[in-house]
C-alpha positions in Angstrom: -49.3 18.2 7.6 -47.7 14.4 9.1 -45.6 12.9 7.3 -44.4 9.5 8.0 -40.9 7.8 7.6 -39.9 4.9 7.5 -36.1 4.1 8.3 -34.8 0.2 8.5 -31.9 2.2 10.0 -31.3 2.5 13.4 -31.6 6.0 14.9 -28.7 5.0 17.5 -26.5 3.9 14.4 -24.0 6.6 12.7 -25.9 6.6 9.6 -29.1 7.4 11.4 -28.1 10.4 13.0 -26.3 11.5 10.4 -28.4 10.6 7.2 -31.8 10.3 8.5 -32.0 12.9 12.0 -30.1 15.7 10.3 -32.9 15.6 7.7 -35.7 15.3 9.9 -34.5 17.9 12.0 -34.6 20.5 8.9 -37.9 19.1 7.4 -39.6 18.8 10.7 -39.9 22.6 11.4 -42.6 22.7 8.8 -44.2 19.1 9.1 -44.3 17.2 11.8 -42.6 14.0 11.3 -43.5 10.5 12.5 -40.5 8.3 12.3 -40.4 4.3 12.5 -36.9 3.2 13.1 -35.6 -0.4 13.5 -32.9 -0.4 16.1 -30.3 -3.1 17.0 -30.5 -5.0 20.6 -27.2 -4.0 21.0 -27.4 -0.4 20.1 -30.9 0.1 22.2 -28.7 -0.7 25.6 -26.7 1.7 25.5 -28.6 3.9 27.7 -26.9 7.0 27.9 -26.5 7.4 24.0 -30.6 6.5 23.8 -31.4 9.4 26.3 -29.5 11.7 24.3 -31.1 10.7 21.3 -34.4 10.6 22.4 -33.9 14.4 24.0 -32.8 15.5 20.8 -35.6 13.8 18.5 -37.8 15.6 21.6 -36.5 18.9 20.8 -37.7 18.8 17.2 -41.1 18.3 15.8 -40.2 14.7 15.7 -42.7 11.6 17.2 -40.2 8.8 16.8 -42.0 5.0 17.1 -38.7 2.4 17.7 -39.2 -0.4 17.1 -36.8 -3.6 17.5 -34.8 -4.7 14.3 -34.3 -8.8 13.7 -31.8 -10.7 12.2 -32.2 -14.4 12.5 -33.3 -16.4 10.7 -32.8 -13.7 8.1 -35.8 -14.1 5.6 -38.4 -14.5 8.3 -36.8 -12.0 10.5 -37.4 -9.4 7.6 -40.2 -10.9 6.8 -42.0 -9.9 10.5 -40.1 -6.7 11.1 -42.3 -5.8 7.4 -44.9 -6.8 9.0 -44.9 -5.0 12.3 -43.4 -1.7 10.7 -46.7 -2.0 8.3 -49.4 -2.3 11.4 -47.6 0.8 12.9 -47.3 2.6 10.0 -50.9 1.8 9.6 -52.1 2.7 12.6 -49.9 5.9 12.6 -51.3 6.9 9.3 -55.1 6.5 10.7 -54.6 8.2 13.9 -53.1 11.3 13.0 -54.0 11.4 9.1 -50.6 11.6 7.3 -50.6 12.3 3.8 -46.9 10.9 2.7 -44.8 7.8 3.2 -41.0 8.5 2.5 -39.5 5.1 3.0 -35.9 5.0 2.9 -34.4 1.8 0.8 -36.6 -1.1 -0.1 -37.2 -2.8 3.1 -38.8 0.2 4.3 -40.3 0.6 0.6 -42.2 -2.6 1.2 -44.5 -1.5 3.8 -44.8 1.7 1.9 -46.2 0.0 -0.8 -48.5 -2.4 1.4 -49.4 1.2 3.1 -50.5 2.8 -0.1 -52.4 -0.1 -1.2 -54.7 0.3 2.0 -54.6 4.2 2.5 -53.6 5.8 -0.5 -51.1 7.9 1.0 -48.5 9.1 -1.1 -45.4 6.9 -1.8 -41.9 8.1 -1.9 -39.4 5.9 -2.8 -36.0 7.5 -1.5 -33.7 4.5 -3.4 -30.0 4.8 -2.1 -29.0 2.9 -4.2 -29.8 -0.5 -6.3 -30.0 -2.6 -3.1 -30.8 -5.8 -5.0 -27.9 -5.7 -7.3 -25.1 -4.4 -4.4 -26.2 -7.9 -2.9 -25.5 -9.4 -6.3 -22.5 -7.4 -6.5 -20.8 -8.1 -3.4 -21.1 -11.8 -3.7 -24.4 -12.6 -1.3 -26.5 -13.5 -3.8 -26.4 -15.1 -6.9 -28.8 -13.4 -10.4 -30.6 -16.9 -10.8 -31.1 -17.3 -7.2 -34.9 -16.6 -5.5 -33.7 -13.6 -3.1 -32.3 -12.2 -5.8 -35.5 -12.1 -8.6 -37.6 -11.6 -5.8 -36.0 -8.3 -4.8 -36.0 -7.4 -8.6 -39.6 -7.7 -9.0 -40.1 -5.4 -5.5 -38.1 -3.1 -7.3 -40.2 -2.7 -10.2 -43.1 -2.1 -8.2 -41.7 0.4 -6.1 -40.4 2.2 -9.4 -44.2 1.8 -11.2 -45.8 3.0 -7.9 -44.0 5.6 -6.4 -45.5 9.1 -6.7 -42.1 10.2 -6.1 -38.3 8.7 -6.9 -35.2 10.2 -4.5 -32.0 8.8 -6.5 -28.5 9.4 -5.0 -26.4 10.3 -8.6 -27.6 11.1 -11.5 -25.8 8.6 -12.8 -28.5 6.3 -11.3 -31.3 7.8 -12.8 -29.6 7.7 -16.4 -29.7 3.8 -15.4 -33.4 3.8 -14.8 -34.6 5.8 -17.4 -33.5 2.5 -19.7 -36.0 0.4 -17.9 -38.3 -1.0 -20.3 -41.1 -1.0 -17.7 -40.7 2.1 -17.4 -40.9 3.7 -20.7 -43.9 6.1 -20.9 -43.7 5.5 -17.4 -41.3 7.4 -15.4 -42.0 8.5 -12.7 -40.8 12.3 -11.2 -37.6 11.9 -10.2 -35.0 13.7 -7.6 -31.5 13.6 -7.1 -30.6 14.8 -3.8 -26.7 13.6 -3.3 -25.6 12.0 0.4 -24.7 15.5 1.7 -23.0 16.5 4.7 -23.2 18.7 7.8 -21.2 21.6 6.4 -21.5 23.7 9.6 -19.7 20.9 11.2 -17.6 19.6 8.2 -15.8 22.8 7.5 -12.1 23.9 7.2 -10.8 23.9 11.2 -8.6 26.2 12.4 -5.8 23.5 13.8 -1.9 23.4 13.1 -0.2 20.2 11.5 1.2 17.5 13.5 4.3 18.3 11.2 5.9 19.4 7.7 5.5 16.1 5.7 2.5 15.5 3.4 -0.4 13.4 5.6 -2.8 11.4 3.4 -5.9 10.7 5.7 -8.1 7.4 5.5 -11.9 7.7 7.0 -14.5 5.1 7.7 -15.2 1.3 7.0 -12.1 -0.5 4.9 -14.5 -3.5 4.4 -17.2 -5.0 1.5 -16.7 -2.3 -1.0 -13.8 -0.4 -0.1 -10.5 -1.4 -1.8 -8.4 -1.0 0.8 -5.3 -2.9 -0.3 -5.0 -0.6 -3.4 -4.9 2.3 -0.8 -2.3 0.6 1.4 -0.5 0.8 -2.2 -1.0 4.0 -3.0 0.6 5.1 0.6 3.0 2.6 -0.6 3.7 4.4 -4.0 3.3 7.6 -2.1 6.6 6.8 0.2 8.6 5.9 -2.7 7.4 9.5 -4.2 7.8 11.3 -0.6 9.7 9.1 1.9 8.4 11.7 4.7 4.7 11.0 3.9 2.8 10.0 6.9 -0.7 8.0 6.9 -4.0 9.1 8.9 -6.4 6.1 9.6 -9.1 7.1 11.2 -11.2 3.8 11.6 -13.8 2.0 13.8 -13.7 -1.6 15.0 -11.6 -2.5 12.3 -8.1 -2.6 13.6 -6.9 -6.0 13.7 -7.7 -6.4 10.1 -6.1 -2.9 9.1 -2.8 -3.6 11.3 -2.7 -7.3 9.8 -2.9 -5.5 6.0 0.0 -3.5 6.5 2.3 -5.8 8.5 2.1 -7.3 4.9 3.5 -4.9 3.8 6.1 -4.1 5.8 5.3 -0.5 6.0 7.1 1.9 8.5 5.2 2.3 11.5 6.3 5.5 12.1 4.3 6.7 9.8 1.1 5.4 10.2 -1.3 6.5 12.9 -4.4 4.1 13.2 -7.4 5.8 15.8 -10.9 5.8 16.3 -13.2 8.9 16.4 -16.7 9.8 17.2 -18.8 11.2 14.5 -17.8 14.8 15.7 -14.2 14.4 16.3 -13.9 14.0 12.3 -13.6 17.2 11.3 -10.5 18.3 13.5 -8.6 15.0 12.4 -9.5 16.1 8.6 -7.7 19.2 9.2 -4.7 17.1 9.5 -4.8 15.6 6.2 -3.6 16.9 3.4 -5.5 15.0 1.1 -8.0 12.1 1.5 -7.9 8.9 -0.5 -10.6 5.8 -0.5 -11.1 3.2 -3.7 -14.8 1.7 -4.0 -15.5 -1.5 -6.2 -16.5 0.1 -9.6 -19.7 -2.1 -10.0 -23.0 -1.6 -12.1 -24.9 -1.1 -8.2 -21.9 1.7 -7.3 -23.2 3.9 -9.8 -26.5 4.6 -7.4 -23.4 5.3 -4.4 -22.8 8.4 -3.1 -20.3 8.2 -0.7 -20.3 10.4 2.5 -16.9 10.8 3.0 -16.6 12.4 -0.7 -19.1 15.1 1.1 -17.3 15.6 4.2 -13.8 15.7 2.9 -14.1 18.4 0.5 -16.2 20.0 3.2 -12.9 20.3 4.8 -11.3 22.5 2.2 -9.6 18.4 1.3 -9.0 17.3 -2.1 -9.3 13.5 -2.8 -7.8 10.3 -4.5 -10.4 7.9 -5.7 -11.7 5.9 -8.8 -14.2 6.5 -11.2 -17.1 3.9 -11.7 -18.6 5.1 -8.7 -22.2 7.5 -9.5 -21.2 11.0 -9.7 -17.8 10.6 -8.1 -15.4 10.7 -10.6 -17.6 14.0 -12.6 -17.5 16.4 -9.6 -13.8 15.6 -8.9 -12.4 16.4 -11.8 -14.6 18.8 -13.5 -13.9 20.9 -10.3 -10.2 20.6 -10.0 -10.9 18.9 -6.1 -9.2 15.7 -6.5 -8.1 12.6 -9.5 -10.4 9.7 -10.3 -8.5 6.8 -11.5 -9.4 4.6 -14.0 -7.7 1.0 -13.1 -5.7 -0.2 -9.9 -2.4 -0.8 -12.1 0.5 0.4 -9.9 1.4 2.8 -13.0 -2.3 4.6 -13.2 -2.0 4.7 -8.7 1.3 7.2 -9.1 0.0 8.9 -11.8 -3.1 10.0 -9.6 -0.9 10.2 -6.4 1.5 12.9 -8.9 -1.7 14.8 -9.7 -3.0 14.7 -6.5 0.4 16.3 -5.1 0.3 19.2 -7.8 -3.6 19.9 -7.1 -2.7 20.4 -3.4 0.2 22.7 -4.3 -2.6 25.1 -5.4 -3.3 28.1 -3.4 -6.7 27.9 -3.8 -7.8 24.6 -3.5 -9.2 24.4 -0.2 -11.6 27.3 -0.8 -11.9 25.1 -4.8 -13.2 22.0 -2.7 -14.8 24.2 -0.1 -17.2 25.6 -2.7 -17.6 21.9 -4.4 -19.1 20.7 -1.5 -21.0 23.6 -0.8 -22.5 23.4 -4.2 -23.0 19.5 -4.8 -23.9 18.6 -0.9 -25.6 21.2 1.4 -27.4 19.5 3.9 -29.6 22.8 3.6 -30.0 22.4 0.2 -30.8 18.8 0.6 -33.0 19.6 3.0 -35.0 21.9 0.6 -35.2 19.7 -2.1 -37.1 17.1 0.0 -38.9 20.0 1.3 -40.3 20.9 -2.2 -41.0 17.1 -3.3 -43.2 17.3 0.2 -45.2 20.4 -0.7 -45.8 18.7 -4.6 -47.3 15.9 -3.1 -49.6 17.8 -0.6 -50.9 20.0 -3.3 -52.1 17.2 -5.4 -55.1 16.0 -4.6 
């Protein structure tokens, strides 16, 4: 049976391959997948990325329909890019009969709903997150503003006519289940957890740059990661271990991370600030003795599920983070794989950094986070679930 999904992603992004291909890949040996992507002018000229790409959607039971994503002016933009994403998805759904629309986020989610209006397909509404109130959240939009109400009321559709809800934390679904609208009214509901490639994101066989205790840093430092209360951690961390040494790994970000510690006045001998492709991560993991990353603690963070939770403790890693933040703070410290602090006061940051320190003294806590993140993020067992919400909805008539 086709299924069709809708990504507002690129497929030439990070987040597409990882979070939306390494799906598909799994699910496609069963159904064949038509996939509507948005990709970026920018991203869609880089030719020799797009070939491979394209080759590797090829070699699965992928039919991927690009299409081009637009930003300005940004209402109407969205505005058309709904609307051409809907007559393909339309079309697609005619042509080859699919039975299931799995729109990722609420963009996507629009022209899944427009979709089921015409064709009755089956809606699944794969949330990732409360999109409206993140925007709320990070200050670019205001709660009495249009955008904002507007993007509510979407929300409460796609909730009311979903056959099918994919939440990231559970966390997130405690949140909806106290929707009013929703009362008697719940749809079936998933949680399926950002998960991670553990075949790559695995403990790697490589020897230590040196003796002293690395803390590692991986990803974006910008919107919602705190990353001034890291640079104080490290900070704390020095005072604790003079010898400690800082991995950044980091991507078009560097002025504004070198700018944040000139500040303050760190030794640059030992920090280490690189980029990295996607599949480099692992081996520069294995470096690190311990991760650390701080995320705003807001009412839209308790949908988050970061990555980097996944891929760290994939790497045998324990972590330093904060709680607020969906399942985050649960799955660290029930499982002994890392400390969840509770406030950014310089007294609660060495208090984690202490625990953090005795945790990775234990002789077993890379196999501890090993098993974490083989139990909470399996991209074959994430894989499956969505499998199994696909079969439901075929069966029903």
């Amino acid at each position: 049976m086709g299924i069709l999904y809708i990504s507002y992603d690129g497929m030439l992004e990070p987040l597409g391959q990882s979070q939306v291909m390494s799906y598909l890949k799994g699910l496609s040996k069963e159904h064949i997948i038509h996939l509507i992507s948005f990709e970026k002018t920018e991203d869609w000229k880089k030719n020799i990325e797009r070939s491979e790409i394209l080759r590797d959607i090829q070699d699965h039971n992928i039919v991927w329909h690009p299409l081009k994503y637009h930003k300005r002016p940004s209402a109407f933009a969205t505005f058309w890019d709904i609307f051409c994403g809907s007559l393909l998805g339309l079309y697609l759904i005619i042509r080859y009969q699919l039975k299931i629309v799995h729109a990722r986020s609420y963009v996507p989610s629009v022209m899944a709903l427009i979709l089921k209006k015409i064709s009755r397909v089956k809606y699944i509404f794969d949330m990732r997150g409360f999109w409206a109130d993140e925007r709320l959240d990070g200050g670019l939009w205001k709660r009495e503003s249009k955008l904002f109400r507007v993007a509510k009321h979407f929300e409460r559709l796609f909730l009311l006519s979903a056959d099918h809800v994919v939440s990231l934390t559970y966390a997130a679904v405690r949140e909806v289940e106290k929707f009013q609208y929703l009362k008697n009214n719940l749809p079936p509901m998933t949680v399926i957890p950002t998960c991670a490639n553990l075949d790559l994101f695995k403990p790697q066989d490589v020897k230590q740059l040196n003796d002293s205790f690395t803390l590692g840093y991986v990803g974006s430092v910008g919107t919602w990661y705190l990353f001034k209360e890291v640079i104080s951690a490290f900070k704390q961390l020095l005072e604790i271990n003079p010898n400690a040494k800082f991995l950044i790994v980091n991507k078009g970000e560097h002025e504004y991370i070198q700018e944040l510690l000139r500040k303050e006045s760190l030794p640059k001998e030992s920090i280490k600030l690189i980029s990295a492709k996607h599949s480099e991560i692992p081996q520069l993991m294995s470096q690190m003795d311990a991760g650390i990353f701080f995320i705003k603690p807001t009412f839209s963070k308790q949908a988050s599920a970061p990555t980097k939770l996944a891929e760290f403790l994939g790497c045998g890693i324990p972590c330093l983070s904060n709680s607020g933040v969906g399942d985050m703070a649960l799955i660290l410290e029930t499982n002994r794989v890392g400390v969840a602090i509770k406030s950014f006061e310089n007294e609660t940051i060495k208090n984690g950094l202490e625990c953090l320190l005795e945790l990775k003294k234990q002789s077993d806590i890379q196999e501890r986070c090993r098993n974490v993140a083989l139990t909470n993020f399996s991209l074959k067992d994430g894989t499956k679930a969505y499998k199994k919400i696909y079969d439901g909805l075929l069966k029903i008539k």
